[in-house]
N, C-alpha and C positions, 0 to 999 in steps of 0.2 A: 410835321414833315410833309411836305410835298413825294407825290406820285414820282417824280423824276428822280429826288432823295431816295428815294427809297428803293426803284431799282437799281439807282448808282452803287448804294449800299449792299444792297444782296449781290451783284455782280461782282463787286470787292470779294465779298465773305466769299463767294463762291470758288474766284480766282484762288483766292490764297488756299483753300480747302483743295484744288485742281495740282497745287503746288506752281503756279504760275507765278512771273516777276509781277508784284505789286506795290513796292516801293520805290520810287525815286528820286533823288535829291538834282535839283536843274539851277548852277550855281548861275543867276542870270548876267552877274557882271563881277566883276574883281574889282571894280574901283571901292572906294570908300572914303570918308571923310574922320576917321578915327583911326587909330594906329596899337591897339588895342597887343597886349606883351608877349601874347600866346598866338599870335599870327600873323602869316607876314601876304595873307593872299593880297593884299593894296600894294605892294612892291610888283604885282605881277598882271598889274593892270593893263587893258587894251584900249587901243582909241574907240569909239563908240559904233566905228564906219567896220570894224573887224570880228564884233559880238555878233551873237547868231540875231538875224533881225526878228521883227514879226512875220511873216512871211515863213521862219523859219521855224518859228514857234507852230504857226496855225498847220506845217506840214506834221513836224515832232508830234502833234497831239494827236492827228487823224492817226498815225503811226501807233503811238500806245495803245489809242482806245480799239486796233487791231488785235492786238494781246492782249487788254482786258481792260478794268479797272485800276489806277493807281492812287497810292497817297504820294502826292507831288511837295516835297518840300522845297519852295522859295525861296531860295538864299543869295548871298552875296560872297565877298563884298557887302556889300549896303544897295539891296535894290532900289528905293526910293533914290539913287541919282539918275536911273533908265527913266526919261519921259514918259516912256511908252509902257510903263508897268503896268496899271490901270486895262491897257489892253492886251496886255501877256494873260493878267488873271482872268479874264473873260473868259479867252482864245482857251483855257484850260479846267478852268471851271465849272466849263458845261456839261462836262461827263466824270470829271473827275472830284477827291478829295482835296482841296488845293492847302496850302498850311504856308505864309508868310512868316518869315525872318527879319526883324530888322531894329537895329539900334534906337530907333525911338527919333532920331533928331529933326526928322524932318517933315512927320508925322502930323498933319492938320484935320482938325475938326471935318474941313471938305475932303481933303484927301482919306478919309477913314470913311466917311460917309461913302465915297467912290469905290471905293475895294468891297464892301459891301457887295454896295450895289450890283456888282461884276461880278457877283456869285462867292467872293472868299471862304472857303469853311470854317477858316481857325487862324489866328496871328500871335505870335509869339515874340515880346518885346526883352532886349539883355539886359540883365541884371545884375548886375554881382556880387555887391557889396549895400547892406544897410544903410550908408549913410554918404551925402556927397564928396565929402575928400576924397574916401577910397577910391569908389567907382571913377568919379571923374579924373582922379590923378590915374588908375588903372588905361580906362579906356578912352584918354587923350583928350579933348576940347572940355574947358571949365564948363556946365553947364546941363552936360548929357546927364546926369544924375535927373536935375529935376526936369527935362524936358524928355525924358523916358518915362517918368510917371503918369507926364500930361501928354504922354503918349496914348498910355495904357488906358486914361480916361475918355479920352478922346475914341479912339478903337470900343471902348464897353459902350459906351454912350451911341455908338454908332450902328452898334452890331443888333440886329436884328433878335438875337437870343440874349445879347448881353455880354453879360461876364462867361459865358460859357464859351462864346466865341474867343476869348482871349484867354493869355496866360504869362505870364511873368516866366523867359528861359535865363538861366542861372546856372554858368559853368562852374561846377563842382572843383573844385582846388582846397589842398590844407590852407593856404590861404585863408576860406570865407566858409571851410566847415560848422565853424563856432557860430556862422551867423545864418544858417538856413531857419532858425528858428522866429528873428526877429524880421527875414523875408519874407518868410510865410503870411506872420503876422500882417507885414504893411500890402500882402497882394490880398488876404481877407479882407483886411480893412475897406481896400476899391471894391471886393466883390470879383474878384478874378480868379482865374487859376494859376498854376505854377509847377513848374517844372525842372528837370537837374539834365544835365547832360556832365559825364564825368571828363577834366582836362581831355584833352588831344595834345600828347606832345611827341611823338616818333614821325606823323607822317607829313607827305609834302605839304610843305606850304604851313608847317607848323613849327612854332618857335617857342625857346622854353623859359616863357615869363611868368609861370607860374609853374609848381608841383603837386602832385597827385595826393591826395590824400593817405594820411599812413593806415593801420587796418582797427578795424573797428567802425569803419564809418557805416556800414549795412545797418547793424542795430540801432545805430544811431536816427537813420535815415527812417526804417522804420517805422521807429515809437513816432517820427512824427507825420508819417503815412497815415497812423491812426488816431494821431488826434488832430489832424487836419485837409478834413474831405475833402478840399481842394487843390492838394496835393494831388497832381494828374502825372501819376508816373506808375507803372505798373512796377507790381511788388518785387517781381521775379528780376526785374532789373535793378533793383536796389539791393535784394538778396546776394545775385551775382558780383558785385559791385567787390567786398573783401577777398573772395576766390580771383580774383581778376589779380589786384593789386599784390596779392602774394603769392603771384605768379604761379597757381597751382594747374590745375588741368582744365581746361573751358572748351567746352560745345564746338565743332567746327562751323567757322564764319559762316554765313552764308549770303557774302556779297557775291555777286555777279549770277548768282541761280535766282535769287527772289529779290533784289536788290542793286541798283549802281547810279553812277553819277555822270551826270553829263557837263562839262566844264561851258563856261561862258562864250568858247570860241565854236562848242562844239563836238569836243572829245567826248568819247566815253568812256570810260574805267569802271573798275569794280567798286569802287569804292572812293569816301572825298578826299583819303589818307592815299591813296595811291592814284591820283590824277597824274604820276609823270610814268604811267604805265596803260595808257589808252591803247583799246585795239581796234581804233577806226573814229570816226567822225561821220556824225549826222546829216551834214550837208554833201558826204561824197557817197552815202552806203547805208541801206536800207536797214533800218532799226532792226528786225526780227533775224536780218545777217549781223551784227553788230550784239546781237544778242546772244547766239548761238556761240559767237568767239569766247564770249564773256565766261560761256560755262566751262571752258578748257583754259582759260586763263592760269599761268603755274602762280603758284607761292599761295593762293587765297585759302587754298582747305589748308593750310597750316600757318599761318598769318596770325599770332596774336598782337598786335604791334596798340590796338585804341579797344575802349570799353564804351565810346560814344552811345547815345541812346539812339541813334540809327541803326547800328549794329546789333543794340539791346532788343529793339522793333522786329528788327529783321530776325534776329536770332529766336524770339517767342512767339511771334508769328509763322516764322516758316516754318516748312515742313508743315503743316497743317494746324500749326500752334497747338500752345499746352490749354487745359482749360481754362486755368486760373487767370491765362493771360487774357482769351477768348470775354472773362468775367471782366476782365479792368479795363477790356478795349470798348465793350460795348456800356460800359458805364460810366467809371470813372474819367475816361477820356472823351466819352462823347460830348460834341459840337453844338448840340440839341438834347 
């Protein structure tokens, strides 16, 4: 680990220890090229001239690294159709955690090598099913199956660390619970890791092509937490995962205090489940204003609406996290 690593790293720990916002999801575009059953952000796509530019990015980042350290998650849409991706991850990588989202399809040996290169910390390719009928009848063009694979190879082969840089994300549904164990198997097989985030289906921009899994899935999830190191998910999010689903009593949120989302055009909200409830925009209103709104925002301390692993993040980490979580962050999830 490099000297710069590793301040970056203690200024995180320290933020989140300060109880500062340290997570952020920066959705870089809504477009996509897959149509995938559980989300309709592609329906709410922009032309390219109305996305926050570079320009806009390289402000937003001077901005954060005001307030401290973040984990930045990269998402879409499907970033890889922004040109200028390659130089979004730079623009944010130099001070921060940076973490890439993306369907795999367009994913090249050079372009993997580039994201690299630009500092990426961590990428996470989707997943969802075993075997290519599903996946690809699921998440729309024949094909995405295996050119996510040779995604993921492509990304290991690339990455500087390897397979630790990468991981296989895999939306949790009754669906493909039966099949987390034959996922596992084929991201071990590359040498990768792997990860669950549980369905989204109450908030905007979500649609219900899929169901939540019914109860029982913790234990399940679990037994194979421990017999597959590569499983990069902290425990306590798995644990919580059956109290969630049977609607019993859960932690209050804490998006918009240590946590939020900034939409493709620019908005900010609490969260990626309530983007049609922004309380400002980046390009009109200074981030650390924009963030003070966030903590007065209504409905969030009583919000159980998604179990997403953003939420799970934010909810074990903040407030100065639990240890257990402290133990699977600096381990099982590290990058290096």
């Amino acid at each position: 680990m490099s000297l710069q690593e590793l301040q970056r790293d203690l200024a995180l720990a320290v933020g989140i220890l300060q109880r500062r916002p340290f997570n952020a999801l920066l959705q870089l575009t809504n477009r996509c090229n897959m149509r995938c059953p559980f989300c309709t952000f592609w329906s709410n796509g922009a032309p390219p001239a109305q996305e926050l530019h570079l320009a806009d990015y390289t402000r937003l980042e001077r901005e954060l690294s005001e307030v401290g350290r973040f984990v930045l998650s990269l998402e879409g849409g499907e970033p890889f159709v922004r040109p200028d991706l390659l130089d979004i991850v730079e623009v944010f990588s130099r001070r921060h955690v940076t973490v890439l989202y993306t369907n795999g399809w367009y994913v090249t040996p050079e372009s993997a090598r580039g994201l690299f290169a630009r500092g990426l910390t961590q990428v996470g390719v989707s997943i969802d099913f075993p075997d290519a009928a599903r996946h690809d009848r699921t998440r729309g063009p024949e094909g995405t199956f295996a050119r996510a694979w040779a995604a993921v190879e492509a990304l290991r082969d690339a990455a500087p660390h390897g397979g630790r840089q990468v991981h296989v994300m895999t939306v949790l549904m009754e669906e493909n619970r039966r099949d987390l164990e034959r996922l596992l198997q084929q991201s071990a097989a590359r040498g990768v890791g792997h990860n669950i985030t549980l369905l989204a289906t109450q908030g905007t921009r979500r649609a219900r092509g899929g169901s939540w899994p019914t109860e029982g899935v913790s234990s399940e999830l679990q037994r194979l937490w421990e017999r597959y190191p590569h499983f990069r998910s902290f425990r306590d999010y798995l644990a919580a995962l059956d109290p969630f689903l049977a609607g019993g009593p859960m932690p209050t949120c804490r998006a918009g205090l240590q946590s939020f989302n900034i939409d493709h055009l620019g908005n900010v909200s609490p969260c990626i489940e309530k983007i049609d409830e922004p309380v400002g925009n980046v390009r009109e209103v200074p981030l650390k204003v924009l963030l003070e709104r966030l903590r007065s925002a209504p409905g969030v301390d009583t919000c159980q609406e998604c179990f997403t692993l953003c939420r799970g993040m934010g909810q074990l980490l903040g407030d100065r996290g639990t240890p257990r979580a402290w133990v699977d962050f600096s381990t099982r999830l590290r990058s290096r």
